[in-house]
C-alpha positions as CSV (number, residue, x, y, z in Angstrom):
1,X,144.4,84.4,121.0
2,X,141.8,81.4,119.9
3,X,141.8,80.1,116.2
4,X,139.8,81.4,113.6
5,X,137.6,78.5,112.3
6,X,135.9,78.4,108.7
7,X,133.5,76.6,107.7
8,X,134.9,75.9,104.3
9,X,136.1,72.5,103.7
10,X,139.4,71.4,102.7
11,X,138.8,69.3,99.6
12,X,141.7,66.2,98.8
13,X,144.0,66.1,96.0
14,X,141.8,64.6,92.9
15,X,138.6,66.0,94.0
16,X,138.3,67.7,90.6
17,X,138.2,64.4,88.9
18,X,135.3,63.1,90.5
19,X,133.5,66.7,91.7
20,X,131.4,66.9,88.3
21,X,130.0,63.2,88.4
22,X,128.7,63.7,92.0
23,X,127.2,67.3,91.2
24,X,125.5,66.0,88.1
25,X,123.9,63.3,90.5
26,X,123.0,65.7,93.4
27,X,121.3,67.6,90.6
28,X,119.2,64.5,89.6
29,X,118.5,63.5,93.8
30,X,117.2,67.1,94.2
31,X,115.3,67.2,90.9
32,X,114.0,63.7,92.0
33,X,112.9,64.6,95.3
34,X,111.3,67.8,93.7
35,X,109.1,65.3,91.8
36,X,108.5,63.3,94.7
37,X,106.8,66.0,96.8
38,X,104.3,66.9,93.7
39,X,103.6,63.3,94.0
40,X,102.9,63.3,97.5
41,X,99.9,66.3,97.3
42,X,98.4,64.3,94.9
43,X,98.6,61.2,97.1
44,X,100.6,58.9,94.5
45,X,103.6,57.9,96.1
46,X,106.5,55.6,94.9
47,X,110.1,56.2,96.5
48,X,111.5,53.7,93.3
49,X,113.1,56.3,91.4
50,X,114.6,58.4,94.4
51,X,116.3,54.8,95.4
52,X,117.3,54.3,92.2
53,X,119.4,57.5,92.1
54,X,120.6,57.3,95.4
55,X,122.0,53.7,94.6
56,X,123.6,55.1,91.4
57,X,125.0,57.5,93.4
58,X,126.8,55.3,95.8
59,X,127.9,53.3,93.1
60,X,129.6,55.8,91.8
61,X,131.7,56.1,94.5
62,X,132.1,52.7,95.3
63,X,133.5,52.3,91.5
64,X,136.0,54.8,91.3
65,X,137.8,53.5,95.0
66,X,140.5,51.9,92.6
67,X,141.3,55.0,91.2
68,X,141.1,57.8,93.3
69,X,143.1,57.9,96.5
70,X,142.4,56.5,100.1
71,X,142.2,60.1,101.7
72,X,139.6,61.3,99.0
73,X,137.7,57.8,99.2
74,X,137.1,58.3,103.1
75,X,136.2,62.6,102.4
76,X,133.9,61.2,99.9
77,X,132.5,59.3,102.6
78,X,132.4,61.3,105.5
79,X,131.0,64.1,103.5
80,X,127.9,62.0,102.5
81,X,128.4,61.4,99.3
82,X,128.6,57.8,99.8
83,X,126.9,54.8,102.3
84,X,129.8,53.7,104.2
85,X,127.4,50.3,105.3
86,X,126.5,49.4,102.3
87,X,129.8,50.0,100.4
88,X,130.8,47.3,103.1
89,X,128.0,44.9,101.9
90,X,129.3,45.5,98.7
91,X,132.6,43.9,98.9
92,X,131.4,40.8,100.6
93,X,131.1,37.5,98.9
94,X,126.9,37.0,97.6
95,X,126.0,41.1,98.2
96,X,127.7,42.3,95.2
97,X,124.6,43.5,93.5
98,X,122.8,44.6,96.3
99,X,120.4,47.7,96.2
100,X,119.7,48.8,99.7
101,X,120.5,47.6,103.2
102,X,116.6,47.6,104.1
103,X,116.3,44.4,101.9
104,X,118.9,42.3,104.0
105,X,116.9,43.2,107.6
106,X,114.5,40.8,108.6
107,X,112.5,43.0,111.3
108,X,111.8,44.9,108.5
109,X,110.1,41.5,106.4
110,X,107.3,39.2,107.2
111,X,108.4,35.7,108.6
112,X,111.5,37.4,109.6
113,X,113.3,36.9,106.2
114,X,115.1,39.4,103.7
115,X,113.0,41.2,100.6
116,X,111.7,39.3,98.0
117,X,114.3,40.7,95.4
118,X,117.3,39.0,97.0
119,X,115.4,35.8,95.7
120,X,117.7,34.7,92.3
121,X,115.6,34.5,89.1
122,X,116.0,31.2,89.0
123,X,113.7,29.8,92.2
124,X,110.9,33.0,91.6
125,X,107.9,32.1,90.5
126,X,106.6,33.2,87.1
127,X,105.6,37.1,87.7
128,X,107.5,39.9,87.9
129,X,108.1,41.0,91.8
130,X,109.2,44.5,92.6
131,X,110.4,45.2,96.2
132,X,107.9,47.0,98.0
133,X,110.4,49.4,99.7
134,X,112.7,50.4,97.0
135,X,111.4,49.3,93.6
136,X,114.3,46.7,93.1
137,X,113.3,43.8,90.6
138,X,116.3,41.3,91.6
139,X,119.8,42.6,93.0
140,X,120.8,38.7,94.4
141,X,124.1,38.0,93.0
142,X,123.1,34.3,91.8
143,X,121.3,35.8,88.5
């Protein structure tokens, strides 16, 4: 006789800890992207604040690896609730503050460069830049 398969998902020890945090910021993505598709029928669109909550999101995750378990770190993970790429940036040497992974590929960058906001305050030019992809005013880890 075959298995009976669910599709209800078997949820780690400590997922109670850390299941209202990411609910409260699923809320906020879905609200955000709510807002974003009024914007887009009237023509002014600007992905900065989705980004912004998505990157909150993942930092979320990535700050609570310490305390929370290994198994509930990688269900975290596999279930989407965090970016298993960029978490990686995030624990190299120089990406510590990094916002998105778009910013550190240069096809996606004229001269073949990264973004404009990995440039550290310090060697910018007077004005105020904002990255043109995800709204991100400076996330290089020399500032």
């Amino acid at each position: 006789m075959p298995k009976v398969r669910t599709n209800r998902t078997k949820y780690p020890d400590g997922w109670e800890l850390i299941e209202p945090t990411l609910r409260d910021l699923d809320a906020k993505m879905r609200e955000g992207k709510r807002k974003m598709i009024h914007m887009m029928a009237r023509g002014n669109v600007k992905l900065c604040g989705l980004f912004s909550r998505y990157h909150i999101k993942k930092a979320a995750i990535f700050s609570k690896t310490n305390g929370i378990s290994t198994e509930l770190y990688e269900f975290c993970l596999d279930q989407g609730y965090g970016d298993r790429n960029l978490i990686a940036k995030w624990k190299k040497s120089g990406y510590e503050r990094l916002c998105c992974l778009r910013c550190i590929q240069p096809r996606d960058h004229n001269f073949g460069t990264t973004c404009v906001c990995r440039v550290p305050n310090h060697l910018r030019e007077e004005k105020v830049v904002e990255c043109v992809h995800c709204g991100c005013r400076g996330c290089a880890s020399g500032d």
